[in-house]
C-alpha positions as CSV (number, residue, x, y, z in Angstrom):
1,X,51.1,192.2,163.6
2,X,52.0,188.6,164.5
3,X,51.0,185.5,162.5
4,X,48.7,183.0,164.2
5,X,50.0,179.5,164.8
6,X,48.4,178.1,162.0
7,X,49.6,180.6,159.5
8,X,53.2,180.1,161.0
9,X,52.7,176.3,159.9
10,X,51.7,176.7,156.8
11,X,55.0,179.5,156.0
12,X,57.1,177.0,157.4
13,X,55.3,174.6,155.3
14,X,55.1,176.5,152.4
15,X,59.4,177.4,152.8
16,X,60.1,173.5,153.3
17,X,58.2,172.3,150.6
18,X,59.8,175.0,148.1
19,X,63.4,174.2,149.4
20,X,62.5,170.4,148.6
21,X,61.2,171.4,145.6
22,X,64.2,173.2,144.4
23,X,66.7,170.3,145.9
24,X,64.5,168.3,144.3
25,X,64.9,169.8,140.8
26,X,68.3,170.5,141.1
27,X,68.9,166.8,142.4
28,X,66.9,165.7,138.9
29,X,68.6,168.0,136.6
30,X,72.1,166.6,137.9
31,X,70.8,163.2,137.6
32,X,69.7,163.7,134.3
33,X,73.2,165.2,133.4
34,X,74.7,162.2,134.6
35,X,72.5,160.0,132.7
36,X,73.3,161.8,129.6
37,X,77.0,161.9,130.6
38,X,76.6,157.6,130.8
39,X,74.8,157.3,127.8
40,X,77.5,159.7,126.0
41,X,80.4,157.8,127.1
42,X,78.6,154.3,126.6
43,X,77.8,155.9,123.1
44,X,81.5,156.5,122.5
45,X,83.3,152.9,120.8
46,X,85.4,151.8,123.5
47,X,87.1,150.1,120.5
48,X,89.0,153.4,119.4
49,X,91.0,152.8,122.7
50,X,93.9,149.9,122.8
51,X,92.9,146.7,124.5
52,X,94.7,146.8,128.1
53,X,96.9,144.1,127.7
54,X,98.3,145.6,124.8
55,X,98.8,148.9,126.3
56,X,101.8,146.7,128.0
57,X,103.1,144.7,124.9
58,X,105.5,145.7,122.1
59,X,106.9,144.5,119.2
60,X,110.8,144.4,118.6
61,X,112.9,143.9,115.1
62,X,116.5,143.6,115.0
63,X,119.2,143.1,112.4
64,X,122.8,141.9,112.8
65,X,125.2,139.3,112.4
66,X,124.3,135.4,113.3
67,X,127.2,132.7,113.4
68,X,127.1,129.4,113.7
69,X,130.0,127.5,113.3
70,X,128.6,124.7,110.2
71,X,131.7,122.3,108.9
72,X,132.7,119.0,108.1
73,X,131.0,118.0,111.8
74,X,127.5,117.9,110.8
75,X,127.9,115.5,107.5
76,X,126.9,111.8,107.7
77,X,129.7,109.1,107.1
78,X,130.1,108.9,103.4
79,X,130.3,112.4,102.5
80,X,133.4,114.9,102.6
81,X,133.1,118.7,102.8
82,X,134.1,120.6,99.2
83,X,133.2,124.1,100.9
84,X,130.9,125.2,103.1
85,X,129.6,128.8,103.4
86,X,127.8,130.3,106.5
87,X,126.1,133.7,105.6
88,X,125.9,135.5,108.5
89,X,122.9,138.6,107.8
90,X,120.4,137.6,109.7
91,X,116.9,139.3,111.4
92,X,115.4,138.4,115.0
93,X,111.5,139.7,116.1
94,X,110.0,140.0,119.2
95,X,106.8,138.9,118.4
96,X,105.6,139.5,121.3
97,X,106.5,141.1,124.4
98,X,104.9,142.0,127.8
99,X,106.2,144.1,130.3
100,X,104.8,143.2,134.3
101,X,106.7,146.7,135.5
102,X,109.6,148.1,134.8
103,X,112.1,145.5,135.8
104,X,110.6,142.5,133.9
105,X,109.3,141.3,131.2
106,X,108.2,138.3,129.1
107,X,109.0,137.6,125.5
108,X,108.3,135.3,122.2
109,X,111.2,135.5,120.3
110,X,111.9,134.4,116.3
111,X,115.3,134.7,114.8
112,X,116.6,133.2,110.8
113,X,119.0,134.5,108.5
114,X,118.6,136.1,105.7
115,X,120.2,133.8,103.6
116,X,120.9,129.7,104.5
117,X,124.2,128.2,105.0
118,X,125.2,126.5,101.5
119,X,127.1,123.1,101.4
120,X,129.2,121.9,98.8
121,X,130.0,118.1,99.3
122,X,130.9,114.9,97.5
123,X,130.8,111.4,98.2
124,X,133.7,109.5,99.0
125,X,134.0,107.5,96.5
126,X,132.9,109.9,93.8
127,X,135.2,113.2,94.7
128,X,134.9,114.4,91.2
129,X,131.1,115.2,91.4
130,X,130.4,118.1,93.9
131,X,126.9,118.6,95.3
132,X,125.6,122.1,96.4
133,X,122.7,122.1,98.8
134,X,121.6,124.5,101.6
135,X,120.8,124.2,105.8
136,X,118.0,126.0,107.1
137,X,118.1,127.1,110.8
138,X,115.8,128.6,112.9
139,X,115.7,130.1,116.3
140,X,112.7,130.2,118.5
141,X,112.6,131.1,122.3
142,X,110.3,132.1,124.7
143,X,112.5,134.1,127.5
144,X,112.2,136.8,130.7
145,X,114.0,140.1,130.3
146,X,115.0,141.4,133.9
147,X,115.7,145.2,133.1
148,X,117.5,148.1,135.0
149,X,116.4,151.8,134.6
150,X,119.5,154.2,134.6
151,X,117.8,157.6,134.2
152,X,114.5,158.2,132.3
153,X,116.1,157.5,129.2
154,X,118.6,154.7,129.4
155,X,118.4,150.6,130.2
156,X,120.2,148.0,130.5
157,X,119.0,144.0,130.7
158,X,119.9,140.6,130.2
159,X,118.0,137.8,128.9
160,X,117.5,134.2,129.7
161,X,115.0,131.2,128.8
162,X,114.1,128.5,126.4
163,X,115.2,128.2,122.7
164,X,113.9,126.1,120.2
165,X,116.7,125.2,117.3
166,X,115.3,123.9,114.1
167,X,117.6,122.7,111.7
168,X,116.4,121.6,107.9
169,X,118.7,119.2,106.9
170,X,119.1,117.5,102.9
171,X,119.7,114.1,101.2
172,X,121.4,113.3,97.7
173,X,119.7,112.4,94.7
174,X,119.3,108.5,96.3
175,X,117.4,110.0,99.2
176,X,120.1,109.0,101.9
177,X,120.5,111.2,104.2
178,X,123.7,113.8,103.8
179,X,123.1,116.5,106.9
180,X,120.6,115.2,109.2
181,X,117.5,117.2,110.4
182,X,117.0,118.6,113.7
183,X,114.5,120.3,116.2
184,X,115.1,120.1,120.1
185,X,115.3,122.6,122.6
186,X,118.0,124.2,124.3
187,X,118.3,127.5,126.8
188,X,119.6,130.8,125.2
189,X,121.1,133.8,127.1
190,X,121.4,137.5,126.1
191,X,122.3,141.1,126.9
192,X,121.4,144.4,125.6
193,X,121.0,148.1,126.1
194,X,117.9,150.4,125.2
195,X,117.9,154.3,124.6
196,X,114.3,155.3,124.8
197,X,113.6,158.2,122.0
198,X,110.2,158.1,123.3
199,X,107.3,156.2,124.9
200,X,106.4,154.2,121.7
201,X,109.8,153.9,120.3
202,X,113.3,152.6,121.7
203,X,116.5,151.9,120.1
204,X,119.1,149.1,121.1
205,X,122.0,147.0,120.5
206,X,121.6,143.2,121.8
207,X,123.7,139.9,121.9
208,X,122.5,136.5,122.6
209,X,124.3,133.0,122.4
210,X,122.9,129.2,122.7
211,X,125.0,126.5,123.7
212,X,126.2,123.9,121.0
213,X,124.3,120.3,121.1
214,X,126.4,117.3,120.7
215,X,123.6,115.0,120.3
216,X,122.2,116.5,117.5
217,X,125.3,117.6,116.2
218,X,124.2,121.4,116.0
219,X,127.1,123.9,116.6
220,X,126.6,127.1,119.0
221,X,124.5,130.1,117.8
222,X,125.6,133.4,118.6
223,X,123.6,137.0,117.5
224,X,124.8,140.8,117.2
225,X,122.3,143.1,116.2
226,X,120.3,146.7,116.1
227,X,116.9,147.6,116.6
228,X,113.9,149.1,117.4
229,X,111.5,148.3,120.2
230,X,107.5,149.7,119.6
231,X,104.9,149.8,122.7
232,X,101.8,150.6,122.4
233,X,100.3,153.8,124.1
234,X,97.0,154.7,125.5
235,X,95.5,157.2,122.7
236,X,94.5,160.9,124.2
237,X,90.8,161.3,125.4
238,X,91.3,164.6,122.8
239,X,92.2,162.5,120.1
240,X,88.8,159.5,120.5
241,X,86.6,162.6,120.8
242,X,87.3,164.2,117.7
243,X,87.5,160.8,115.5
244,X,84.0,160.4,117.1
245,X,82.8,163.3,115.6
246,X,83.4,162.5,112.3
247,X,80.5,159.5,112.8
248,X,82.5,156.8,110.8
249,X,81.0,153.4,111.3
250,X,83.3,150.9,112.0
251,X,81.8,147.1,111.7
252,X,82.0,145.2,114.7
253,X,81.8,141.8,113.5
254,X,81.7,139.6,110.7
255,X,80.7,136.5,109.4
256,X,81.9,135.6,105.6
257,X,81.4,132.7,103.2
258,X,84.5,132.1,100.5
259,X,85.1,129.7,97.5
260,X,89.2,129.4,96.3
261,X,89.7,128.6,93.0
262,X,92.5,128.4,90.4
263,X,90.7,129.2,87.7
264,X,93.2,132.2,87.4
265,X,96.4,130.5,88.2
266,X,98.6,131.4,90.8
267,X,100.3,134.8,89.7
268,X,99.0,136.9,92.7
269,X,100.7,134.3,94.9
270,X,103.9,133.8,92.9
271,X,104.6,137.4,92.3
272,X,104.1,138.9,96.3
273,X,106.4,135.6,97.5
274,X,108.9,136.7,94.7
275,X,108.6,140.1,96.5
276,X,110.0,138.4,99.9
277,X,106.6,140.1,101.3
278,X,104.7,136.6,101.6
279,X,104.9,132.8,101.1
280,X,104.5,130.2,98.9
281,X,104.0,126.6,99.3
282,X,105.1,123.0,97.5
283,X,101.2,121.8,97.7
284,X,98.9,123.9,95.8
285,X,95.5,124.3,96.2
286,X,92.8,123.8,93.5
287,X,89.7,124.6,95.0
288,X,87.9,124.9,98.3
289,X,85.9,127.1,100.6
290,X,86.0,129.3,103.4
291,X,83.7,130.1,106.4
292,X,85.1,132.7,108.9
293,X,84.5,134.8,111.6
294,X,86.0,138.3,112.2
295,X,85.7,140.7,115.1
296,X,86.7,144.3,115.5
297,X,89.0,144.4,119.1
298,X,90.6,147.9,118.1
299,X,90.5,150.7,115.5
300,X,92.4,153.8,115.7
301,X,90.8,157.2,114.8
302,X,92.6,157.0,111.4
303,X,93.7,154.0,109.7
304,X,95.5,150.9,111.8
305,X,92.5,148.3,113.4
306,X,93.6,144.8,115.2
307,X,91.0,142.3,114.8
308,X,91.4,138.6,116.0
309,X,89.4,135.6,113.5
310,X,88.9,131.9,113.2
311,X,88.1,129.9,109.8
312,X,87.2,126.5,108.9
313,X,88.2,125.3,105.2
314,X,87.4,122.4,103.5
315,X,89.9,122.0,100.4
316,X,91.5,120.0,97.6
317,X,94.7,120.0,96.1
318,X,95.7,120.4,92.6
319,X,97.9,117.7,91.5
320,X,96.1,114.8,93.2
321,X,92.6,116.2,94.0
322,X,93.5,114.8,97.7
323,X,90.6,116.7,100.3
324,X,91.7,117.9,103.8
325,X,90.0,120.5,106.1
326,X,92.0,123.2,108.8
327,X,90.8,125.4,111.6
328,X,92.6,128.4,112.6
329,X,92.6,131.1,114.8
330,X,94.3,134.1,114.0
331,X,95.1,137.9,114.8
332,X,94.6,140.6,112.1
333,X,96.7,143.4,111.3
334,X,94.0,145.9,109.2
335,X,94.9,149.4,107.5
336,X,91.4,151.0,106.5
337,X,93.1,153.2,103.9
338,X,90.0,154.8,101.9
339,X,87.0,156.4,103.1
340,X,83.9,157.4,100.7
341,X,80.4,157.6,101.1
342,X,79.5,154.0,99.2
343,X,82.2,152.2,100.8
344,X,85.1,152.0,102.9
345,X,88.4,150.2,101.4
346,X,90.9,148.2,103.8
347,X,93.9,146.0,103.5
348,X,95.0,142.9,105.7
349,X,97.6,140.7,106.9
350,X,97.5,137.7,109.0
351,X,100.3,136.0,110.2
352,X,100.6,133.2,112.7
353,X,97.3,132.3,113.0
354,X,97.5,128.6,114.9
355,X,96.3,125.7,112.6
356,X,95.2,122.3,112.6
357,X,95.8,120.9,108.9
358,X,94.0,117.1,108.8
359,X,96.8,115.8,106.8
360,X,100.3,116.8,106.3
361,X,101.7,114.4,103.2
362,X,99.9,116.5,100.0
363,X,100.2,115.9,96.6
364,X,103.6,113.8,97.7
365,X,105.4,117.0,99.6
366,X,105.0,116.8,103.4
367,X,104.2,120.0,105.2
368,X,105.3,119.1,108.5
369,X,102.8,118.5,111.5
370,X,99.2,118.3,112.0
371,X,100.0,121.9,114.3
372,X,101.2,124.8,111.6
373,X,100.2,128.6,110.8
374,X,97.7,130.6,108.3
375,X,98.6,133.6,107.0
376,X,97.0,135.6,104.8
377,X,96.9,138.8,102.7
378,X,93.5,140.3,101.6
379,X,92.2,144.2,99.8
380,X,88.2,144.6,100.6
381,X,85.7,146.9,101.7
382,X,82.3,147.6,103.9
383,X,79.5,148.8,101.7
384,X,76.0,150.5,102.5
385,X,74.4,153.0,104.6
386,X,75.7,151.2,107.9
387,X,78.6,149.6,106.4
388,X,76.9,145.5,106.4
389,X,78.2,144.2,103.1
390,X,81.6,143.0,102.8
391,X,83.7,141.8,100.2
392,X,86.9,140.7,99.9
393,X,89.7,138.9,98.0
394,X,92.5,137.1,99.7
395,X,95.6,135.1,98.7
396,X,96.4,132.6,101.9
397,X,98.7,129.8,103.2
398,X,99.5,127.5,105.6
399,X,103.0,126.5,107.4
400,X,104.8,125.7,110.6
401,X,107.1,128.9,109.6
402,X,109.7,126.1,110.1
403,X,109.2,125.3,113.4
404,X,109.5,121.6,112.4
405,X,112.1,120.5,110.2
406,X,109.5,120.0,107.3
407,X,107.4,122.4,105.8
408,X,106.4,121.8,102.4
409,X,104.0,124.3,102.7
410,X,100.1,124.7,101.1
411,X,99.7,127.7,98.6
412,X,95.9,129.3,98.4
413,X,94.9,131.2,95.3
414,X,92.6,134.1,95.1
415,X,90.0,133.6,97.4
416,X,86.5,135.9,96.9
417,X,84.6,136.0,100.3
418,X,81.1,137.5,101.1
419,X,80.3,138.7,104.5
420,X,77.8,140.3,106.9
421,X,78.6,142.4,109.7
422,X,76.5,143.0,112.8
C-alpha cells in the first residue's frame, strides 16, 4: 500500500519538524551549558590569578662587598683626616624587574651598605680635638639587562644604564661644612651569572662598578655580591578552583577614615625601627587624620594579596604644632594570616609609596624635597557576614629613602582607621 501525496507531505513534514526539534533542543541545551559555563568562570575572582604584567616581573636581593675608595680627598680645606673607615657589607634590591623575553630585561635597582663610612677628623688648627662623624651613600639606577640562555638552566648577562649616587655629607659643631653633600647621576655597568633552581627562584653571583666623579669629588663604587632572583608564576587552574570552593570572601575595595595621635607615645614606632624592620623620623607627628582608598588587585588562594592605595593626610607636628598635608600613592604587600567565622585577620607593609609632603623644614629638621615615600606597617581585619567592616591600626612614615641628600624624616604614631568595603 502506497501513501497518497498528501500523506507523504505531512511524513516528511512530520520527520523535518522532529529533526529541528531535536537540533533544536540539543542546540539549547549546549547553549545553556555555555551560559552556565560563562557565568561559572565570570563567577570565579579573576583576582586569585597574578596581574599579567607581574607574571613577567621579579624581585632580586643580593649581599656582598661594596668599596668605595673615601680618604683625605673628599674633606673641605680646613680639616685633616685622623682615620677614616669604609665598611664594606653592603645589600642591593631589585625592586623591580621586567623581563620583555628572554634576552632582555628592564630594572630599578637600590643598593646601601649596611653600615656608613665613619670619619675621624680635626681641624687644622686644633689637631688635638678629633671629631667622628659618618657618610651615607646610596646607589640608585634604573638599567637593561641583555641576557644569554646556555642550556635550560644556566645564564649569563651584563648590565648597563643610569645610576643615581647620593652622598650625605656632615658639618662641625659651627655648621661649616666638613664633607660636602652630593646627588648627581652617573652610568653604572655590571655582570653576573644565574643558575635557575626553578621557575620562581634563581641564584646568582653579580659585579657592578660606577665611575668616580671629580666634580663632586665622589670616588668610584664597585659591588660583589650573592643572591636570589623571585618571578612570579601563573597559579594552576587546579589550585583557583579548589580555593574557590572554600567560598572565602575576599573585599574588593575599601574606603577608610583615620585619626593619629600620640596620646600613647611613640613605643610601637621606636621599638620596630630598633628592630632594623622599619623607620623612624627626626619630625614627629602629634596628631592628624587619614582618608584612604584601598583596592584588592591580587590574592592568592592562601595568604599573600597585592593591593595598590592612595591617602590624603592632613597633620601637625609635635614640637611646633606646624600643619602640612601629603598625598600618596602606594602598593601593598598583605598576608591574610587568620581565618574565622567573625573576622578575617591580615598584616601589611607599604613601602615606597610616592609622596608629595607640602613642606619639607618641620619642627627645624628638613626632610628633604617636596617628592619623598610613605611606608607603612598596619595588623587589621574584615568583619561581618560579607566581610564590610574594617579596622585597622597602623604605624607610618614618610622619607625620600635618601634619595636626596636630606632626609630628616616624619615619624607617624599609631594610627586607628575605620573602613567600608564594597
Amino acid at each position: 500500500m502506497t501513501f497518497s501525496v498528501m500523506k507523504r507531505k505531512k511524513l516528511f513534514l512530520f520527520i523535518f519538524c522532529f529533526i529541528l526539534f531535536s537540533f533544536f533542543n540539543i542546540s539549547l541545551t549546549e547553549a545553556q551549558q555555555i551560559i552556565n559555563s560563562d557565568k561559572e568562570q565570570k563567577s570565579i575572582d579573576n583576582r586569585y590569578q597574578i596581574p599579567k604584567f607581574l607574571q613577567k616581573s621579579y624581585f632580586e636581593i643580593t649581599a656582598g662587598y661594596i668599596d668605595y675608595p673615601f680618604s683625605e680627598r673628599q674633606l673641605e680645606p680646613g680639616y685633616s683626616l685622623h682615620s677614616v673607615s669604609v665598611r664594606h657589607a653592603a645589600v642591593r634590591l631589585v625592586l623591580l624587574g621586567y623581563k620583555f623575553n628572554d634576552y632582555l630585561s628592564a630594572q630599578v635597582t637600590y643598593m646601601r651598605p649596611v653600615l656608613w663610612v665613619n670619619y675621624k677628623y680635626y681641624k687644622q688648627a686644633d689637631y688635638n680635638n678629633v671629631f667622628s662623624r659618618t657618610v651615607w651613600t646610596n646607589v640608585g639606577g634604573l638599567t637593561i639587562k641583555p641576557t644569554l640562555p646556555i642550556g635550560k638552566r644556566f645564564n649569563i648577562y651584563g648590565e648597563a644604564g643610569l645610576s643615581i649616587i647620593t652622598r650625605n655629607g656632615f658639618s662641625d659643631n659651627q655648621g661649616n661644612t666638613v664633607v660636602a653633600d652630593a646627588n648627581f647621576a652617573t652610568f653604572i655597568f655590571g655582570v653576573g651569572a644565574m643558575y635557575n633552581v626553578s621557575r620562581k627562584i634563581g641564584t646568582q653571583i653579580i659585579a657592578n662598578y660606577s665611575p668616580s666623579d671629580t666634580k663632586h669629588n665622589q670616588p668610584y663604587t664597585s659591588y660583589l655580591g650573592a643572591g636570589i632572583q623571585y618571578r612570579f608564576q601563573p597559579i594552576d587552574d587546579e589550585k583557583i578552583e579548589n580555593a574557590v570552593k572554600k567560598e572565602r570572601i575576599f573585599p574588593k575595595q575599601w574606603l577608610q577614615v583615620g585619626y593619629t595621635t600620640n596620646t600613647a607615645g611613640y613605643g610601637v614606632n621606636n621599638f620596630v625601627a630598633g628592630l632594623n624592620i622599619f623607620w623612624g623620623g627626626d619630625s614627629e607627628v602629634k596628631r592628624g587624620t587619614f582618608i584612604t582608598y584601598q583596592r584588592n588587585v591580587f590574592h592568592s588562594p592562601k595568604m599573600f594579596a597585592l593591593d595598590w592605595g592612595a591617602n590624603v593626610s592632613v597633620l601637625q607636628t609635635n614640637k611646633n604644632e606646624e600643619d602640612f598635608f601629603a598625598l600618596s600613592l602606594f602598593p601593598v604587600f598583605r598576608l591574610n594570616f587568620l581565618y574565622t567565622k567573625p573576622l578575617d585577620a591580615y598584616f601589611y607593609y607599604i613601602v615606597a609609596g610616592p609622596t608629595y609632603i607640602s613642606k619639607t623644614i618641620l619642627d627645624g629638621n628638613n626632610t628633604g624635597k617636596k617628592f619623598t615615600f610613605y611606608d607603612a606597617m598596619a595588623l587589621g581585619c574584615f568583619l561581618g557576614k560579607q566581610r564590610s567592616i574594617n579596622a585597622e591600626l597602623r604605624i607610618a612614615h614618610y622619607s625620600n629613602g635618601n634619595i636626596f641628600p636630606a632626609n630628616g624624616g616624619v615619624k607617624i604614631p599609631l594610627t586607628l582607621n575605620i573602613g567600608y568595603s564594597f
